[in-house]
C-alpha positions as CSV (number, residue, x, y, z in Angstrom):
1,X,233.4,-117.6,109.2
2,X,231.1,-115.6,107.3
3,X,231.1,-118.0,104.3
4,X,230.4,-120.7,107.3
5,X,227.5,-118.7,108.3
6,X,225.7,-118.1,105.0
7,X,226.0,-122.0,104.0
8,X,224.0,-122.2,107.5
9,X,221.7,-119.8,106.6
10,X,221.0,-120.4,103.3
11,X,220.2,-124.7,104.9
12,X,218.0,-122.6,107.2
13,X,215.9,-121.3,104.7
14,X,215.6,-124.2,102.5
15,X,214.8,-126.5,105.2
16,X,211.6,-123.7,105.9
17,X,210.8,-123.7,102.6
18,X,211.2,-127.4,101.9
19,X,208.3,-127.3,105.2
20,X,206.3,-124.7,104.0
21,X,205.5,-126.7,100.6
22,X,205.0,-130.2,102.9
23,X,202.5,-128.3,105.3
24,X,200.6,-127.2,102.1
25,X,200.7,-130.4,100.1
26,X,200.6,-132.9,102.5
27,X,198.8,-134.1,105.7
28,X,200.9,-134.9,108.9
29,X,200.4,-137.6,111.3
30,X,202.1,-138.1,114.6
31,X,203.2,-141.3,116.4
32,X,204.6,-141.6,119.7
33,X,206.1,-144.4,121.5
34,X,207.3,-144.6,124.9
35,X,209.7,-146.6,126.8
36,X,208.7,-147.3,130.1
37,X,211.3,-149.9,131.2
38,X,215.2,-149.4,132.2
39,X,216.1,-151.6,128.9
40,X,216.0,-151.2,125.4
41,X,212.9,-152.8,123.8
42,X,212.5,-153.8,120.2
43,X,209.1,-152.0,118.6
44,X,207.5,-152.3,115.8
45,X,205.2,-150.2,113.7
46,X,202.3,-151.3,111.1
47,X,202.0,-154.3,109.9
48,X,198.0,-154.8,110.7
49,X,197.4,-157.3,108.2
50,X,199.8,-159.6,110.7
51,X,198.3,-158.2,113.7
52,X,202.1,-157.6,114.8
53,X,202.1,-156.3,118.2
54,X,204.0,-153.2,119.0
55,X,206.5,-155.0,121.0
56,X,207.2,-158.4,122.9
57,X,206.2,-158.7,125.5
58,X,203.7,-155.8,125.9
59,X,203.3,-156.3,130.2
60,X,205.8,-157.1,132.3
61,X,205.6,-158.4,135.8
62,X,207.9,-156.3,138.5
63,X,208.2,-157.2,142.1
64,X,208.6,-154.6,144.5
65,X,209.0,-154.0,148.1
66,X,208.2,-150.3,150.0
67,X,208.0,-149.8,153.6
68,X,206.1,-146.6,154.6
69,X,206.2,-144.6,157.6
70,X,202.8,-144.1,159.4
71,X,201.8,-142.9,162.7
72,X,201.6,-144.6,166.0
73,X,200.8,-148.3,166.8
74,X,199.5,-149.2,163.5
75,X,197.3,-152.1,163.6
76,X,194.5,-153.6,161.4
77,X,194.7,-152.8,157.3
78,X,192.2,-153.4,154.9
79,X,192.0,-152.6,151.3
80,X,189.7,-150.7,149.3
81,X,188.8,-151.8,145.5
82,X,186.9,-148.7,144.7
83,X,190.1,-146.6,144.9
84,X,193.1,-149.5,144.9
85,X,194.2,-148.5,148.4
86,X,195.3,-149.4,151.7
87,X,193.4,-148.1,155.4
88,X,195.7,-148.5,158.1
89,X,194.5,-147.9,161.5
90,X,196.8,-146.2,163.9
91,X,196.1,-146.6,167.7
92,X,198.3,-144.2,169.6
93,X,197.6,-141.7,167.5
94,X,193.9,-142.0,166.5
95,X,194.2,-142.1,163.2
96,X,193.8,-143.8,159.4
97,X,196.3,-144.0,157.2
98,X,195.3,-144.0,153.6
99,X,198.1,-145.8,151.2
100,X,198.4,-146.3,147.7
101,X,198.9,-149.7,145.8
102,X,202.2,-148.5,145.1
103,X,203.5,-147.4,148.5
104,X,202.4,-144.0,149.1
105,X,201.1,-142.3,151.1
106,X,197.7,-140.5,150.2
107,X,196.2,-138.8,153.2
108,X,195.8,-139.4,156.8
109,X,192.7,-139.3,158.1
110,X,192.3,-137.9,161.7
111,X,189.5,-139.7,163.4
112,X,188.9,-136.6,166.2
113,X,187.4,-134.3,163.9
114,X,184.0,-134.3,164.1
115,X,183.8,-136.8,166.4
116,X,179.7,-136.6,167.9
117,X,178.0,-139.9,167.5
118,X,174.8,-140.5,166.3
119,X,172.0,-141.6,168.3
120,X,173.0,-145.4,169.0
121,X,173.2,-148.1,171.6
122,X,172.7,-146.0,175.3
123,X,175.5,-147.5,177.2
124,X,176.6,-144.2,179.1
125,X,179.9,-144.4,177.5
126,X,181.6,-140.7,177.1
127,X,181.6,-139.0,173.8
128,X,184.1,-136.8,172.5
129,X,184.3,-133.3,170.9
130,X,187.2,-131.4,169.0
131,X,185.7,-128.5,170.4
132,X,187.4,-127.0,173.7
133,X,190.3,-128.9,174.7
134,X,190.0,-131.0,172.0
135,X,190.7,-134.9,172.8
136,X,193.4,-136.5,174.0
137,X,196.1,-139.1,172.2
138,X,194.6,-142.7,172.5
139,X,190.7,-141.3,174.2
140,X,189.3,-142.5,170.4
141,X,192.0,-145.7,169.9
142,X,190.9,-147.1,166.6
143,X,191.2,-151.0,167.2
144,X,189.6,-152.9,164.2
145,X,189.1,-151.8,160.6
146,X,186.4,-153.6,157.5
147,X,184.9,-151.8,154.4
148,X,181.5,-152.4,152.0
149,X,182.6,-155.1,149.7
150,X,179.1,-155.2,148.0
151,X,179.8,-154.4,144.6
152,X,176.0,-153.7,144.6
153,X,175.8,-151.3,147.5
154,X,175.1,-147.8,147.4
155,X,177.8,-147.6,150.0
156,X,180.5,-150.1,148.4
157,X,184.2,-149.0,149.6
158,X,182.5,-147.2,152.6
159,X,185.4,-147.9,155.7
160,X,184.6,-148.5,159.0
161,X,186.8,-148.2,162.2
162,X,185.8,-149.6,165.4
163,X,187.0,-147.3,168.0
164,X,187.5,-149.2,171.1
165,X,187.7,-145.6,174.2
166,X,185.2,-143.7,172.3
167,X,182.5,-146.8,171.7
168,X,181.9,-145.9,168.4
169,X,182.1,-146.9,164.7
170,X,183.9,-144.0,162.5
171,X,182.1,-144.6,158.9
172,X,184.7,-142.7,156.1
173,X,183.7,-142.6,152.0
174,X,186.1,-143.5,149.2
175,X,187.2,-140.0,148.9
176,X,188.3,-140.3,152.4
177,X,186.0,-138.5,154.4
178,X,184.5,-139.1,157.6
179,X,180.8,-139.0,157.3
180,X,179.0,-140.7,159.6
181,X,179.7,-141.8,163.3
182,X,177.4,-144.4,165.2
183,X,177.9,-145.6,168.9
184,X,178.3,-148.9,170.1
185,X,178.5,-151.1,173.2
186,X,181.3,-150.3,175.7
187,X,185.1,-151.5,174.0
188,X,184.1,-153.0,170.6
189,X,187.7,-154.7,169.5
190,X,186.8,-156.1,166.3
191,X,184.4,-155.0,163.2
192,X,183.4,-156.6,160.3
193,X,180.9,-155.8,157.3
194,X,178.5,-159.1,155.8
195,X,177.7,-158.5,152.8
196,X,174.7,-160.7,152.9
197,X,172.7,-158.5,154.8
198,X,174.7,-154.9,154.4
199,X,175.3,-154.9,158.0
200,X,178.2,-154.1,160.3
201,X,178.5,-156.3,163.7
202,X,180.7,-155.1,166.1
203,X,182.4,-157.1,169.5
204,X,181.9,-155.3,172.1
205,X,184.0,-157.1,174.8
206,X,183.6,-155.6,178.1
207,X,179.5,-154.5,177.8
208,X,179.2,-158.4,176.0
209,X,177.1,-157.1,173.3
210,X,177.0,-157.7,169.5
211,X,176.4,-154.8,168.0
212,X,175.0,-154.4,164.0
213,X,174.8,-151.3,162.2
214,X,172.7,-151.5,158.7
215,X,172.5,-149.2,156.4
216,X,168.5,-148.3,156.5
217,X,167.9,-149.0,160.0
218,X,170.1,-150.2,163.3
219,X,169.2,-153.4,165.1
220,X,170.8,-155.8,168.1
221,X,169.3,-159.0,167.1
222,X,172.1,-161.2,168.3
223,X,171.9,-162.7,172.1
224,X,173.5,-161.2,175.0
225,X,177.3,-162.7,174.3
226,X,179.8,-162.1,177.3
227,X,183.4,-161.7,176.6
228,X,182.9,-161.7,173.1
229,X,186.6,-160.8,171.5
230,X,186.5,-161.9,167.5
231,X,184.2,-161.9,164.5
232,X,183.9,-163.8,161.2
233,X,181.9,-163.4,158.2
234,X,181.0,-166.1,156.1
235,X,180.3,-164.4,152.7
236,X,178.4,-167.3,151.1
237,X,175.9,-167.9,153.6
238,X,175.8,-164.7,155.8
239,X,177.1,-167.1,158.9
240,X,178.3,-164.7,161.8
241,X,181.4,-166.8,163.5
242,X,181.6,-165.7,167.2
243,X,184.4,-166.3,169.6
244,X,184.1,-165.1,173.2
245,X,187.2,-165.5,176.1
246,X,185.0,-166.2,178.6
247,X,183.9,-169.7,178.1
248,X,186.1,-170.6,174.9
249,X,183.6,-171.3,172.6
250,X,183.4,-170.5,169.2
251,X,179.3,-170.4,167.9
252,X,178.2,-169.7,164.6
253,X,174.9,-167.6,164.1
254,X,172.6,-167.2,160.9
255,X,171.5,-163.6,159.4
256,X,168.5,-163.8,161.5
257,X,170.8,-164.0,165.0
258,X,169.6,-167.7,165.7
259,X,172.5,-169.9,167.3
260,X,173.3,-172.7,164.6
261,X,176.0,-174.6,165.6
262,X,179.3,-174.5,167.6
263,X,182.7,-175.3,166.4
264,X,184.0,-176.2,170.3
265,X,185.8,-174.3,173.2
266,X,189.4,-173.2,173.2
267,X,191.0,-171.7,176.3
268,X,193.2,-169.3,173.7
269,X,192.4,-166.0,173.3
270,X,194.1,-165.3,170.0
271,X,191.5,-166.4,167.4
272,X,191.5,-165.2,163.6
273,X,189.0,-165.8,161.1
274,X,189.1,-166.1,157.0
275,X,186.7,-166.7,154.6
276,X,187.7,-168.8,151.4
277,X,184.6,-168.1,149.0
278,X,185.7,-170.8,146.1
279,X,185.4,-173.7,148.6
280,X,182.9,-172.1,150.8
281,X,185.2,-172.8,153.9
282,X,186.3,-170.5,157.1
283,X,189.5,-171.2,158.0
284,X,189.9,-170.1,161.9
285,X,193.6,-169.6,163.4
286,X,194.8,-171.1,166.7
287,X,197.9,-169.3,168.1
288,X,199.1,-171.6,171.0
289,X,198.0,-174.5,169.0
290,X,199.8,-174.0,166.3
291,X,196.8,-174.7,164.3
292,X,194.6,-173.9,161.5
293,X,191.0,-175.6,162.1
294,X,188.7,-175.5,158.4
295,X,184.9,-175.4,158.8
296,X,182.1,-176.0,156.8
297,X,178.9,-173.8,158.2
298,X,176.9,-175.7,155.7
299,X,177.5,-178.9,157.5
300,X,178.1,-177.5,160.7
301,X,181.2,-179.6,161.5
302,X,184.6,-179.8,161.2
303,X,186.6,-180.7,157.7
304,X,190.3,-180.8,158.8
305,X,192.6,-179.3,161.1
306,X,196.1,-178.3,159.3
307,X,198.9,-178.3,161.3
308,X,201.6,-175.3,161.4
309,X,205.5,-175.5,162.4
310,X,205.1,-171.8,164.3
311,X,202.1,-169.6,165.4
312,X,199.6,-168.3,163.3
313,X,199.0,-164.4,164.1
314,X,196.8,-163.4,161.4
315,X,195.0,-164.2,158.3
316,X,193.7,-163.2,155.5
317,X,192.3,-164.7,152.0
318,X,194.0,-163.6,148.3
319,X,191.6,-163.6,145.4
320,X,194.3,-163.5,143.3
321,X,195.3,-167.1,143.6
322,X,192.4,-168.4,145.7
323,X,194.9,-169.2,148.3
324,X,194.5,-168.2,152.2
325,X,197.3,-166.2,153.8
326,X,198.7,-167.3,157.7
327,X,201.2,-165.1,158.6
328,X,203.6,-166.4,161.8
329,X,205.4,-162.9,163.0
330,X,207.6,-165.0,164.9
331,X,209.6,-166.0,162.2
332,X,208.2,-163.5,159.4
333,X,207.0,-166.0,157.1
334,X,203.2,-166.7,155.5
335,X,202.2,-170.4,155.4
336,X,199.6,-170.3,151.9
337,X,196.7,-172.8,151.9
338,X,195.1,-173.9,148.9
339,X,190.9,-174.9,148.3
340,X,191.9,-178.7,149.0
341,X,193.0,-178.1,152.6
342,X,197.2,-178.5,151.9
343,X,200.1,-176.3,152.5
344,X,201.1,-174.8,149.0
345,X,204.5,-173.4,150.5
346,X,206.2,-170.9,153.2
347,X,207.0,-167.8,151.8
348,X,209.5,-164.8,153.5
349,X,207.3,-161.8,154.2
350,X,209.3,-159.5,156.8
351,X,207.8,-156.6,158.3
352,X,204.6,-157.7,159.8
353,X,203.6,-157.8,163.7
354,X,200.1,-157.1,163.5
355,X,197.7,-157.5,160.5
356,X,197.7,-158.3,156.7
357,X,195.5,-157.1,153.7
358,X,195.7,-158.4,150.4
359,X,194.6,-156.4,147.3
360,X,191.9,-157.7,145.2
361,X,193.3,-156.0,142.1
362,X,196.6,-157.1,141.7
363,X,199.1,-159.4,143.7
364,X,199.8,-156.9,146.3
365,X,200.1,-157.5,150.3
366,X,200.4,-154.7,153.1
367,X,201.3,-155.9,156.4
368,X,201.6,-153.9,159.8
369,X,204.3,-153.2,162.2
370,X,203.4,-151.9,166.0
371,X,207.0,-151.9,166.8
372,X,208.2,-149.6,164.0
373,X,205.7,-147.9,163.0
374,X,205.5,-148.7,158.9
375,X,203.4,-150.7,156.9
376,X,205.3,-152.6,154.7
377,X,203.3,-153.3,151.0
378,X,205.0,-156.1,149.0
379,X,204.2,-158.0,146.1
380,X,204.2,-157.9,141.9
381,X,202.4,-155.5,139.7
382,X,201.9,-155.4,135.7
383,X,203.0,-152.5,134.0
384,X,203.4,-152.0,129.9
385,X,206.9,-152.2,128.6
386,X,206.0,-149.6,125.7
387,X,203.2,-147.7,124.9
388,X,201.9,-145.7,121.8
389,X,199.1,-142.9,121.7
390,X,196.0,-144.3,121.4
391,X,195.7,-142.4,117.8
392,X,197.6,-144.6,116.4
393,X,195.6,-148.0,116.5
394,X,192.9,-145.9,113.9
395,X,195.6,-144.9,111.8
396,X,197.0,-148.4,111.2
397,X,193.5,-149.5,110.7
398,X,192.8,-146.7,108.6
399,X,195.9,-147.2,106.6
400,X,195.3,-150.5,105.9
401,X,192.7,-150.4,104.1
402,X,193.7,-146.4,102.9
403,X,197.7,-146.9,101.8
404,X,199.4,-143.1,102.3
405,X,202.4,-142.6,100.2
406,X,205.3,-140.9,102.5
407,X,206.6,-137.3,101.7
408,X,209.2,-137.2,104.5
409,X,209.8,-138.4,107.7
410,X,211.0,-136.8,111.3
411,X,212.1,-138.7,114.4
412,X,212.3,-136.6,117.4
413,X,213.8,-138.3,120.4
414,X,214.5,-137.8,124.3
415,X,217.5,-137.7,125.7
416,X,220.8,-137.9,124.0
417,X,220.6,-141.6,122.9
418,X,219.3,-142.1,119.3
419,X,217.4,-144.3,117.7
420,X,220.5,-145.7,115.2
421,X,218.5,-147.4,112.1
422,X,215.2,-148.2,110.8
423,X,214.7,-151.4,109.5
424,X,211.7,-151.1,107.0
425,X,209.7,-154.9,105.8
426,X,207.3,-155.6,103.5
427,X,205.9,-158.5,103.8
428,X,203.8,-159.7,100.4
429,X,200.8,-162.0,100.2
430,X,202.5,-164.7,99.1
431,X,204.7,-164.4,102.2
432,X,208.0,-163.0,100.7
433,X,209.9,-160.3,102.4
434,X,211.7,-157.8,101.3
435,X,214.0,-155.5,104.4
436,X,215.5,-152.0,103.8
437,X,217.6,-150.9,106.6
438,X,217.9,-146.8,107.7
439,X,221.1,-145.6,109.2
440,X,219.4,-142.3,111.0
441,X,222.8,-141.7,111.8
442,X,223.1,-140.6,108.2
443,X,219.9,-138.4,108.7
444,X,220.5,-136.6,111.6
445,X,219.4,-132.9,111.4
446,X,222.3,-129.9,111.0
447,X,219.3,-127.0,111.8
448,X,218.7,-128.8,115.8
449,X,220.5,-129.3,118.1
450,X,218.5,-131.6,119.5
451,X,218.0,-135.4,119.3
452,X,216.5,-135.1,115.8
453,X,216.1,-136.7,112.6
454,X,215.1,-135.9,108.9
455,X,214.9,-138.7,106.8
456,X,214.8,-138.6,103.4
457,X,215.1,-141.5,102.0
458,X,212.0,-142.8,103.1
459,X,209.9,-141.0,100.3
460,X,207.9,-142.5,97.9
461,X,207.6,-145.7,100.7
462,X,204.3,-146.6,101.4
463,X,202.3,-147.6,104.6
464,X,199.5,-149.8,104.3
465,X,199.1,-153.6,105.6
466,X,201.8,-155.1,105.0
467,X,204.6,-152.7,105.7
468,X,206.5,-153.0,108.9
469,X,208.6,-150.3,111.1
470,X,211.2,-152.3,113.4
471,X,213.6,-150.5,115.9
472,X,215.2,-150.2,118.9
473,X,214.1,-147.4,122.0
474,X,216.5,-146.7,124.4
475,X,215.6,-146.9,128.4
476,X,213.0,-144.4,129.3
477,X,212.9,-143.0,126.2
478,X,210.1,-140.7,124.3
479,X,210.5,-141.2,120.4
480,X,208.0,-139.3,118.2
481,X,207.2,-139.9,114.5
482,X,206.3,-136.9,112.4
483,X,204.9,-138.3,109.0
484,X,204.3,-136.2,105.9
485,X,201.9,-138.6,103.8
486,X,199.1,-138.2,100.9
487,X,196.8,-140.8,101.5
488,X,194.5,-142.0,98.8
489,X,190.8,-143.5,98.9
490,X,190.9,-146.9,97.6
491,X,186.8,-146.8,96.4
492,X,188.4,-143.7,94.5
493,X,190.2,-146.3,91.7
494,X,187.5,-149.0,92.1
495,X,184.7,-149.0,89.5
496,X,181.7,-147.5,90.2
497,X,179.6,-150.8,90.5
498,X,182.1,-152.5,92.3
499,X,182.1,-150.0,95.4
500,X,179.6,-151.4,97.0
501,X,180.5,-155.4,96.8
502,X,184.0,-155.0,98.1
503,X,183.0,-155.6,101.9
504,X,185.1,-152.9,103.1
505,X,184.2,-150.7,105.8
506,X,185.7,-147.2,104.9
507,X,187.2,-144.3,107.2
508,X,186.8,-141.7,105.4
509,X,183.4,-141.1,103.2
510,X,180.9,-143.2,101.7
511,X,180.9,-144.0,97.3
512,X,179.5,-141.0,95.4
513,X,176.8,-143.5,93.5
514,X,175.3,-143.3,97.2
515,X,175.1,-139.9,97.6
516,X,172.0,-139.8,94.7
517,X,169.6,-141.9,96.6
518,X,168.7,-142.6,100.5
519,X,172.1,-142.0,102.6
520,X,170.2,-144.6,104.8
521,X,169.6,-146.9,102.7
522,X,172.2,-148.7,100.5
523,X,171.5,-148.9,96.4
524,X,169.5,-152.2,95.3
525,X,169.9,-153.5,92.1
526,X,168.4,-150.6,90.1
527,X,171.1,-148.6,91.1
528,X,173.6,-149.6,88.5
């Protein structure tokens, strides 16, 4: 036991000293990769003068499926591209829900607090306070949600909720705060932002007014429109799509509130509107029908009507493939359109029976239940299969054109898996290679007892361009390179008049011929 002991000391203090001397004599550099999937990925250190990528393939695509649990009656959703998020409105409970890309849940927003309008359109509709008995479940009712799409806009990402009891629009920033609240005409059921004009038009169905809320001033330039339900945008042109339940009709207005044309009476009530910007076309839903009817506002007329196997319940438009989204809750499926007017496919999309959003960023759809109370987001994301700190791009550039001659080498991994061997290529100029493989099973340390390695046999190797590092990291798995080098200069073994011809940019330094004249200026001729 005690002769056990001393042989473990005495490795003890040789493996300190053996440290001690590589601290002093040599510089250290630290590399560390990362496994981010649940299978073992082949990576690859070096090799710059192949620009060999750290592994293959560096993104992979995941599909994923997440239903979240929000608060009463949710509704309309919209996304935000200023913070890659979700805004849920919830009826019952007068509310927003603010949800991640991913699925969760960020804040929710309670539309009661601070509730005072600004000074706005005088209908003698009641206003609320959260002063006193506060307000009650439902008195605010958040019906319709849009947000600032102008990239341009000092307000881009602004939300705003049309609040159909209170006759107001809630206006809340990207950091999710309700800053501004402006009233409206009695019920406005729908909202929607034009990013032609930086305006926000409002339907107000029961007081039959449009309203339109701007940034630097507030004006109702629209006619009087009774029973007006549902609102459009045409993002090319600034068109304002109008349909009212009174009379039927469907009329489309310019930025300056003139009628311009009508696209013909319905007797439905169910109408949605989406915008397709690549072909310039509004795609408008009829439920009862069956139908999706594509205008041109350019043309004022009718292109085609496409006809649907169920009911179309809402719409929306995905930048991602250009394609336009009807979703039939009926059956739970989404009938995609493409630019040329023909049914791409039916895909399964369970979990909707109110509205869709579609994120601009990545193929990602959230879709609303009223029935349960979730908002289901669905769809495919990229993530990186293995990543590296970003240190270690410079050092493979820098060792490229700098070899370093290895004193030692330690692997430090997660977990209890180990990295097994080390497979070390050199590939020459003339395209041979040459392959050493490591067992780091052989080179695992006695002094830890953690998932460590000291290899030895690696000294006297050297990394420069055409060396290569190939293995294997486990699932989820952290490995870390510690490298003892001594790097060398190469425009310290060139002649002095050939430093400056050689055409290579260096990382460390500049020629000592340089340093007698103008660091600014490079040597001419008289130099040498």
């Amino acid at each position: 036991m005690r002769k056990t002991r001393f042989n473990w000391l005495e490795k003890q203090k040789a493996i300190n000293s053996f440290y001690k001397k590589l601290q002093k004599d040599t510089e250290v550099t630290q590399i560390t990769v990362t496994n981010h999937t649940d299978d073992i990925q082949k990576v690859c250190l070096w090799g710059a003068n192949a620009c060999l990528p750290l592994t293959d393939p560096m993104q992979i695509e995941r599909s994923f499926t997440k239903e979240v649990l929000v608060q009463k009656h949710p509704q309309g959703v919209i996304y935000n591209a200023v913070n890659d998020a979700f805004y849920c409105i919830n009826q019952l409970s007068d509310s927003v829900s603010v949800i991640s890309s991913t699925g969760d849940v960020i804040t929710t927003i309670d539309l009661s607090k601070n509730p005072i309008a600004s000074e706005g359109e005088d209908d003698g509709s009641a206003r609320f306070s959260n002063q006193g008995l506060g307000v009650l479940p439902g008195a605010i009712s958040p019906s319709a949600i849009t947000v600032n799409s102008n990239e341009s806009s000092l307000q881009y990402g602004t939300i705003a909720v049309a609040c159909s009891v209170s006759n107001e629009v809630v206006f809340i920033s990207p950091d999710n705060e309700i800053i501004e609240r402006s009233n409206t005409g009695v019920r406005p059921v729908d909202v929607v932002f034009n990013p032609k004009d930086g305006c926000y038009y409002t339907a107000n169905i029961t007081s039959g007014t449009i309203t339109k809320i701007c940034a630097l001033r507030r004006a109702n330039n629209l006619p009087r429109v009774e029973g007006v339900k549902s609102l459009g945008v045409d993002t090319n042109t600034g068109d304002l799509f109008v349909h009212t339940i009174t009379d039927g009709r469907i009329n489309v207005y310019d930025l300056s509130g003139n009628f311009k044309s009508s696209v013909g009476a319905t007797v439905e009530e169910n109408i949605y509107f989406a915008f397709n910007p690549e072909n310039g076309l509004m795609y408008i839903s009829f439920y009862e029908g069956k139908t999706v009817l594509v205008y041109d506002a350019v043309q004022s007329k009718t292109i085609t009507k496409i006809p649907l196997r169920k009911s179309p319940s809402v719409m929306a438009f995905n930048p991602h493939n250009n394609l336009i989204y009807v979703g039939c809750t009926e059956n739970q499926t989404v009938t995609r359109i493409t630019t040329a007017n023909e049914i791409q496919d039916v895909i399964k999309l369970s979990g909707f029976t109110s509205h869709i959003a579609i994120s601009s960023k990545e193929d990602v759809i959230a879709v609303s239940d009223t029935e349960s109370d979730t908002v289901t987001i669905t769809g495919n994301q990229s993530s990186p299969t293995v990543t590296v700190n970003d240190e270690y791009y410079e050092y493979r550039e820098d060792f490229q054109h700098n070899p370093t001659l290895i004193s030692h080498l330690k692997i430090v991994a997660s977990g209890e898996d180990r990295i097994n061997a080390l497979r070390l290529i050199e590939k020459s100029v003339a395209g041979k290679e040459t392959c050493q493989t490591l067992s780091l099973s052989n080179h695992q340390s006695p002094q830890n007892f953690g998932n460590i390695s000291e290899v030895f046999d690696i000294d006297g190797d050297i990394i420069d361009g055409h060396s290569i590092w190939c293995f294997k990291i486990n699932p989820k798995q952290v490995v870390t390179f510690l490298i003892y080098h001594k790097q060398f200069e190469m425009y310290s073994v060139l002649p002095e008049k050939s430093r400056i011809s050689t055409g290579v940019q260096m990382s460390k330094g500049i020629p000592a011929s340089w340093l007698e004249y103008n660091e600014n200026e490079p040597p001419d001729d008289t130099t040498y």
